[in-house]
N, C-alpha and C positions, 0 to 999 in steps of 0.2 A: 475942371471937366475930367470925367473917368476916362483914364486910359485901357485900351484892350491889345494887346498883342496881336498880331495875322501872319501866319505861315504864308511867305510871298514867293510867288513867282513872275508876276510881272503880269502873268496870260488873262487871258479874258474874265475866269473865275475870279482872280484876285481882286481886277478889279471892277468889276460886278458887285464883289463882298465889301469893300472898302466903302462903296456908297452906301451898302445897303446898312454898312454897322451905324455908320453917322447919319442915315435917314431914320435907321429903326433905334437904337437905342443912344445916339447924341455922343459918341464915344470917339475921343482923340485916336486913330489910326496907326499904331508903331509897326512896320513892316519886317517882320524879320525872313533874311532868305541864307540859305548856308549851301556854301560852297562844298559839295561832296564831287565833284568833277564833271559839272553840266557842260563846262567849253563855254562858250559864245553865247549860250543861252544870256548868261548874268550882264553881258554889258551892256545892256540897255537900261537895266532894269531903275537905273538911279532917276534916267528921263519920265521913264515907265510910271512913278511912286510922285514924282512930282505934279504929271499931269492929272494922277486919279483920285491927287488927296491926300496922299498920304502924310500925316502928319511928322513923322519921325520914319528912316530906313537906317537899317542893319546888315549891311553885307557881311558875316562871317565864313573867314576861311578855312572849315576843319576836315580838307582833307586830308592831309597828316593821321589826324586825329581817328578818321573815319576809320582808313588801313589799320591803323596799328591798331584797334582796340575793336573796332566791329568785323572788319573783312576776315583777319586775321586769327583773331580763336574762332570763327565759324567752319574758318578754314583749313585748321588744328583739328579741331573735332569733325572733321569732314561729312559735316552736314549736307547731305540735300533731300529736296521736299517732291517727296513722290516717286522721287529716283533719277530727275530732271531738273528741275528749278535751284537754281546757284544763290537763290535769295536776295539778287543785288536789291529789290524793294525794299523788303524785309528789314534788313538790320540798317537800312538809312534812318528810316524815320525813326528809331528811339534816339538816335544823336541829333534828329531834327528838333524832338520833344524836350530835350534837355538844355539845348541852347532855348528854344522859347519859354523855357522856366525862369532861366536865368536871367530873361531879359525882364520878363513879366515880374520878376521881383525884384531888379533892379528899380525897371521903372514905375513900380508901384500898381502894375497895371489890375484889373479887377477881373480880368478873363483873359483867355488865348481861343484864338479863331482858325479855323480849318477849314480849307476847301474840297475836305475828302469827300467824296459819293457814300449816299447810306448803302448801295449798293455792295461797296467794294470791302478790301480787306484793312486798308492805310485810317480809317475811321478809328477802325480798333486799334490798331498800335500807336497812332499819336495818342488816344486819349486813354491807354492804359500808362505809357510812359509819361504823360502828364499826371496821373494819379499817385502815380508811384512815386515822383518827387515832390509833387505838392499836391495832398489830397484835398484843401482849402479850395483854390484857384477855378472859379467858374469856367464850362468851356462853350463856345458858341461852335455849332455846326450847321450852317445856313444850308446845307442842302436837306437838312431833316425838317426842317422852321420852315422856312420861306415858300411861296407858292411859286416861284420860276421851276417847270419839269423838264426845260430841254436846254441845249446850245442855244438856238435858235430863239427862245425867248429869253435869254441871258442878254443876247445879240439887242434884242430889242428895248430889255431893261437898261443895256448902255448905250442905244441911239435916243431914245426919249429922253434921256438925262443928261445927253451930250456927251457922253464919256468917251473918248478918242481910245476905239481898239482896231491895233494893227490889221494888217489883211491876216487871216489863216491859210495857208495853201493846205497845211496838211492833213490829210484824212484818218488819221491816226492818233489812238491817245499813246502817248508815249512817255517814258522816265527814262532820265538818265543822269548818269553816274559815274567813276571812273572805274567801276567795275561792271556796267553794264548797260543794254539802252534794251528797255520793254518795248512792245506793240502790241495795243490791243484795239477793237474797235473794227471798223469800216468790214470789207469781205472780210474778215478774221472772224468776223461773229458765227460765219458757218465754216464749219470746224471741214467742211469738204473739201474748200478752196485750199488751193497750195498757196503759201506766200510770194508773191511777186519779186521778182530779181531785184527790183529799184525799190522795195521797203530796205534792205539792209545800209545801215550808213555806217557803223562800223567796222565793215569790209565786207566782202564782196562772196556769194554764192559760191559754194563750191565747184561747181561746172566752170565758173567763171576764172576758178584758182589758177597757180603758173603749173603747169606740166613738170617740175620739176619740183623734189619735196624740200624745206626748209629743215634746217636742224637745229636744234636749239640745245643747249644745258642751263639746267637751273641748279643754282644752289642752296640748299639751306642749312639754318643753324637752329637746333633746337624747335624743330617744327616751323620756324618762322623764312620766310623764302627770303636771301640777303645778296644774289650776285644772280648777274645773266652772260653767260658768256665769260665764267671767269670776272666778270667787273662788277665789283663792289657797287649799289645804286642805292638812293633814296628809295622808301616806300613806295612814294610817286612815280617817280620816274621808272621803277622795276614797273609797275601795273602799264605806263604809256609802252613802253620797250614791249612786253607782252601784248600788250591791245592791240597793236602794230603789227607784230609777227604773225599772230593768229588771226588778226581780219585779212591780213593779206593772202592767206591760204583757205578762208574759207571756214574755220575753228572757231567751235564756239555756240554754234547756230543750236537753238533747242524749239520746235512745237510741242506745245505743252494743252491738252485740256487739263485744268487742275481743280480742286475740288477745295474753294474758298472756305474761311474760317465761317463766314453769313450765312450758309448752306447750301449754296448753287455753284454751278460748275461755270469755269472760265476758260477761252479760249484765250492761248497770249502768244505769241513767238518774243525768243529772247536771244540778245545777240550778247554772249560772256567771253569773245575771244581769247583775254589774258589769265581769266578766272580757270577758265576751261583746261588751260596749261599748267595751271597753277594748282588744282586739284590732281591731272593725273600725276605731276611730277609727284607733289606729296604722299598720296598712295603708295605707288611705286617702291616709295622711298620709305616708309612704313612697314609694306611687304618685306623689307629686305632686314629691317631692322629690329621690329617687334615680335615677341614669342606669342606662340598661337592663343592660348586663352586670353590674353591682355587685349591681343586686335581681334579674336570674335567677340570678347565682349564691345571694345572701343565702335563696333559695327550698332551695338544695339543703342548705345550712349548715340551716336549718328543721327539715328533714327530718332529721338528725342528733342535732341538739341535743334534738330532743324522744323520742328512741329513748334517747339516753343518760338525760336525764329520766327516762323512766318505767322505765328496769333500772336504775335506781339509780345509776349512776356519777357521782354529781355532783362530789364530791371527786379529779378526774381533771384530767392535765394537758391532756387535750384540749378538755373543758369550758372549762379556762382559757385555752387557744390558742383557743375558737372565742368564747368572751368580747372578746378582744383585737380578733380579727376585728370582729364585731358593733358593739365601742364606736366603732369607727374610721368604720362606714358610720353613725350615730345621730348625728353632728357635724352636721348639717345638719334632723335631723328634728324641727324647731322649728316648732309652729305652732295653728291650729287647725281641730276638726272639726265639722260639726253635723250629724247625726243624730235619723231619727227614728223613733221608738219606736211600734211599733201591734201588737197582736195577735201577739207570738212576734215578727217582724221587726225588724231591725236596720236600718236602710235611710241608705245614706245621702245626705244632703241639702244638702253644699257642704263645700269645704277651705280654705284659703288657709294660705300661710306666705312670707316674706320672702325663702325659698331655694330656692321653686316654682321648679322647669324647664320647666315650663308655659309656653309664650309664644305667646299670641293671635297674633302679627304673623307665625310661623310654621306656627300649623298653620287660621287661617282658611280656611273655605271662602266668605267674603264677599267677598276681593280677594287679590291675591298679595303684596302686601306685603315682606314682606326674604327671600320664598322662591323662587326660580327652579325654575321648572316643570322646563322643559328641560334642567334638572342628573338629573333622576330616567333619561332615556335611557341615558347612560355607568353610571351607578351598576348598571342593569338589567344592560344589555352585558355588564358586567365579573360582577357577582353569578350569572349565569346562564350564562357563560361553560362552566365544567364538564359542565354537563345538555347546551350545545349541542354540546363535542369530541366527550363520549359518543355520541349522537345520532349525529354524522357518523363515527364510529369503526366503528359499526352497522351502519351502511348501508354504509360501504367491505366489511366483512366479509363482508356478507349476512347479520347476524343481523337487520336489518331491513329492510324491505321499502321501497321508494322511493313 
């Protein structure tokens, strides 16, 4: 019997699709679901696979994996999408697509399966990072195929057939991560409503924050974030320490309308508490250490790097040219931040690093120190040189008036 791979979660769609692949095309069911920092969500899911059919399940664990090689150069190159969006969607699923490669070529399987919406952006990045590593491997996408159009008739496609699915309480579609939890869907679709206090569950509204600010220091090494508070941490464990600090002050919180890769606009709220920290410190900490042409351009790469991010191209040679780029300026971004936490704000509160460009003796306004005033004259003269030809070009013409 043909085997097919299926991106699993356990939820309704999964298994909804589980039937429909062994109804519609007779195919052995291998479940695969990857551990990128859901929580609780996974521990059902082993019961979850047996009751719906599943033939074979794959629990892997790559969040290790996730941080250090997706979070982390997004995070270097300080990408975000629109000027808002921290990407946690984004760079999950090509580590989702890559494990389903591997599985689907271990097991021989003839296809990999997706519950992504034709609607949405995750269509496109699992099935460009599936092509990219195996442009062979058929993909099935049952929301493009199949005639179920709503919840509601998925709901009925698994009560006719018997399919045992949990209650839903929640009214929200949601992802989540160890770098972040989306919502989109219910009042969120008119972009008027304010988010409700009790959507957030990785901590808690600003108004709701403690009256007093938190402070934090982050440390890093070569661009890469390696201590909280002075203490050396795992990947993991720095992102839980951060998620923690910055939900409980309210950090984090982004309303976003965004403008999908499919060509329609998306309302989401996104809750990045540790992400959030983790960008301003890097900044900060960039500011203090890179020379200006290197970080205006490193602004424009930015801007780049986080477009390819969120259309999926991550398995591209450009990504990896613009990687190469980024490792080269992050040689000197060693240092620390402190930061402080109040009410939704991020603020921050002092830098230092050993390869600061910062130099008091130069940009004092207490004495002049190792700065000669009167060098700034010539520097003027020459920099403004052009505005002044133009100028007098004008006036010879008579396009300007003396």
């Amino acid at each position: 019997m043909k085997k097919v791979v299926l991106a699993y979660s356990g939820g309704l769609d999964s298994s909804v699709i589980t039937a429909w692949l062994k109804e519609t095309y007779g195919y052995e069911v291998i479940a695969v679901a990857v551990n990128v920092g859901q929580g609780e969500e996974l521990d059902p899911l082993e019961e979850k696979a047996r009751k719906s059919g599943v033939y074979k399940l794959y629990i892997e664990d790559l969040r290790e994996e996730f941080i250090t090689d997706y979070i982390y150069p997004t995070l270097k190159a300080g990408a975000v999408y629109e000027g808002k969006y921290l990407l946690g969607t984004s760079f999950a699923r090509p580590l989702i697509a890559k494990k389903l490669v591997e599985i689907a070529e271990k097991e021989g399987a003839v296809a990999i399966c997706h519950g992504a919406t034709g609607k949405g952006n995750d269509q496109v990045r699992f099935e460009l990072g599936i092509k990219a590593l195996n442009p062979h491997i058929q993909i099935i996408a049952p929301w493009r195929i199949w005639n179920i159009k709503s919840r509601e008739e998925a709901l009925e496609y698994a009560r006719v057939r018997g399919i045992e699915i949990a209650a839903v309480s929640k009214s929200y579609s949601m992802d989540r991560n160890i770098w972040h939890l989306s919502h989109e869907g219910s009042d969120l679709e008119d972009p008027w409503n304010e988010p409700q206090r009790e959507l957030f569950l990785l901590g808690v509204a600003p108004e709701d924050a403690p009256d007093k600010p938190t402070y934090v220091e982050v440390g890093f090494e070569q661009g890469i974030p390696a201590t909280v508070d002075g203490v050396q941490l795992s990947p993991y464990k720095l992102m839980e320490t951060l998620n923690q600090l910055g939900g409980q002050n309210g950090v984090g919180i982004a309303d976003i309308v965004e403008n999908r890769l499919v060509g329609m606009k998306a309302r989401g709220v996104y809750e990045t508490p540790g992400g959030t920290i983790l960008y301003a410190a890097h900044q900060a900490l960039e500011h203090l250490t890179l020379d200006s042409i290197t970080l205006h351009y490193k602004e424009q790469v930015a801007l780049k790097y986080a477009e390819m991010v969120y259309n999926g191209v991550w398995f591209s040679p450009l990504r990896q040219a613009l990687d190469a780029f980024v490792d080269v300026t992050q040689r000197n971004v060693t240092g620390t931040v402190r930061l402080k936490l109040y009410k939704g704000n991020c603020i921050l509160a002092g830098s230092k690093s050993l390869y600061s460009l910062y130099d008091e003796e130069f940009a004092t306004f207490g004495r002049d120190g190792v700065y000669n005033q009167k060098d700034a004259e010539g520097f003027i003269n020459l920099f403004g040189l052009p505005l002044k030809v133009r100028a007098l070009m004008e006036e010879k013409s008579g396009l300007r008036k003396k």
